[in-house]
N, C-alpha and C positions, 0 to 999 in steps of 0.2 A: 514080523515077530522072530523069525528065524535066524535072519538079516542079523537082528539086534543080538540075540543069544550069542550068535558066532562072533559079532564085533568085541562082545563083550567074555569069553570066554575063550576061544580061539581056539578050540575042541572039535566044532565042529567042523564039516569040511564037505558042501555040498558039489559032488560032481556033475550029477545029470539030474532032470525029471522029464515027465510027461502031462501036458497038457493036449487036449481032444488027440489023443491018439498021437502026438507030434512028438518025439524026444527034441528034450530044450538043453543045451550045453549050460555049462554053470555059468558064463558071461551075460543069458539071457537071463536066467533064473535072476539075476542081480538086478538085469534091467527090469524086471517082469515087478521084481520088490520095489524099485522107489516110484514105479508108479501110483499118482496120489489113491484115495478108497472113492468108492464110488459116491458118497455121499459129498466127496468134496467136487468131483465133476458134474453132478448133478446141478451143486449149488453154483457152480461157475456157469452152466447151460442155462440156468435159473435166471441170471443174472445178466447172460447176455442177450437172453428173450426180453427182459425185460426191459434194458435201458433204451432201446428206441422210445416207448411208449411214455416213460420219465422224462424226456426229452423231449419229444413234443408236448405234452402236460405242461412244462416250463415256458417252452416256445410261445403257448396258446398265453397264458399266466402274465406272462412279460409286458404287453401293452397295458394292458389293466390294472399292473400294478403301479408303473410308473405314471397312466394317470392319477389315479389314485393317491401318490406323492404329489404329483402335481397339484392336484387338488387341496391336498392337503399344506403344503406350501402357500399356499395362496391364502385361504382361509386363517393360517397363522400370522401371517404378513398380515395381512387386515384388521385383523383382534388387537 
């Protein structure tokens, strides 16, 4: 938000802060802003717990479907 003000204004002019006690020069403060909010890291951690499990779901799904083409191929061929 900060970030944006200053881009947008050019007034402002962040030299230092403190995070747990640590002073952070303005180059980090910068790097500290584009990092994503937590709700987007969550949802990437979200996501990458998840895709094993979508994966094998598909893996297990695969034979059965294509019998099931199979099967169904046949029975039109026949009709």
């Amino acid at each position: 938000m900060v970030k944006n003000f200053n881009a947008e204004f050019d007034k402002l002019k962040i030299k230092f802060g403190y995070l747990n006690n640590s002073r952070l020069e303005s180059p980090d403060l910068l790097a500290l802003a584009d990092l994503p909010s937590i709700e987007v890291l969550r949802s990437k951690l979200l996501g990458l717990l998840k895709a094993p499990s979508t994966k094998l779901v598909v893996l297990l799904n695969t034979p059965a479907s294509q019998l099931a083409r199979v099967l169904q191929a046949k029975a039109d061929k026949g009709a």
